[in-house]
N, C-alpha and C positions, 0 to 999 in steps of 0.2 A: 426464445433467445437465451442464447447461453449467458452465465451472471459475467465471465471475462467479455461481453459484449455489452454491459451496462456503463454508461457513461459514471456513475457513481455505485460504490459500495458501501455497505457499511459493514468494516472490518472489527469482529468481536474475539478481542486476546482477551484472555484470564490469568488474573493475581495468584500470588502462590497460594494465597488463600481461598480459590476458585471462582472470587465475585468475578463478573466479566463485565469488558469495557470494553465502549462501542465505538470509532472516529470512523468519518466519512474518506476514503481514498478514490484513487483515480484507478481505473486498473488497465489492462490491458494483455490481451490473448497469445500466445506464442503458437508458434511451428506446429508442437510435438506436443498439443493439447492440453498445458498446463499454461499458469498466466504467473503475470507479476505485478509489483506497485514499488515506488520509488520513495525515501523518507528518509528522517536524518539517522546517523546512526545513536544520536545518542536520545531518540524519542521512547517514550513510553513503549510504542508498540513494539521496538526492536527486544527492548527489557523481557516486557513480557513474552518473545514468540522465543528467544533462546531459552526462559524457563519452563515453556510448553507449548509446544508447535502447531498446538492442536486450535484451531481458528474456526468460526462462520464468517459466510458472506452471504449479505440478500441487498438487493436493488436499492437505493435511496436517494434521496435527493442531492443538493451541495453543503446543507446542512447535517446530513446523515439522519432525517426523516423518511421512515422507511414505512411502507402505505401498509395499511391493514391485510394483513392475510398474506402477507410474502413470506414464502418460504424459505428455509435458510439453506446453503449450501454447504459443506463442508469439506475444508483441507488443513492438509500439512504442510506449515510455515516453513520456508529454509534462506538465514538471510546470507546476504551474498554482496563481497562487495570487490572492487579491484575490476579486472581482466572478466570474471567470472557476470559481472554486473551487464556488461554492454548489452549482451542482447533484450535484456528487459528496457534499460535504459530507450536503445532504442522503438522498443515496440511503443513504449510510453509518448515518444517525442513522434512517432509515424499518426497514433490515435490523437492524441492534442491538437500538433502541432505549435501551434504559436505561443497558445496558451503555456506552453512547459519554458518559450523562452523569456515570457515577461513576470513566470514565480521566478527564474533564475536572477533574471538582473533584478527584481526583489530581494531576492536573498541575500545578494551581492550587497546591496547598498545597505541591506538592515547589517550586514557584517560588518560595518565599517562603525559601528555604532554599539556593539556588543561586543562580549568577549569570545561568544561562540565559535567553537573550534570543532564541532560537529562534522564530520563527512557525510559523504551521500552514500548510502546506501540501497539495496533494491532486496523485496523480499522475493522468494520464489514459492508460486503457490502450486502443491500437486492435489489438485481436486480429487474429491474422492469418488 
């Protein structure tokens, strides 16, 4: 199974100071053999993949518990957002489905209650 066919990842970006940091994403596969994942623009992982593009994926749970012995994948992060975003957008909402619209109207309602002014973003992954 290819890792854009795991229902969870655990995407690992790196500080400028090289420690690396792990959070579990949704991913999903494109066309043209590279994949993507959807997050805000103004998260952690965004921060870190414009300071270094350079990323792992390996299989995990929904907590981002990733089973003994999984080996890691490797690409290059490129985030993307506007016009350029939809196709991930949608590959994200075809693998979910329903799931992607009840974090949306989550998101929605937690906005009404913060000051978050965040967009959405999509990262584009080219596996190595």
């Amino acid at each position: 199974m290819a890792i854009a066919d795991e229902r969870y990842v655990s995407l690992t970006t790196f500080r400028r100071n090289g420690e690396a940091v792990s959070s579990p994403v949704w991913i999903a596969p494109l066309a043209d053999g590279t994949a993507g994942f959807t997050t805000g623009s103004s998260s952690g992982k965004v921060k870190r993949i414009r300071n270094n593009p350079s990323v792992t994926l390996r299989p995990c749970d929904s907590r981002g518990r990733v089973p003994d012995g999984t080996v890691a994948a490797t690409a290059t992060a490129t985030v993307l957002t506007g016009a350029d975003a939809a196709p991930i957008k949608q590959a994200i909402k075809a693998k979910y489905g329903l799931m992607v619209t009840v974090i949306h109207a989550m998101g929605a309602v937690r906005s009404l209650f913060t000051r978050s002014t965040a967009a959405d973003c999509v990262v584009h992954l080219q596996l190595d």
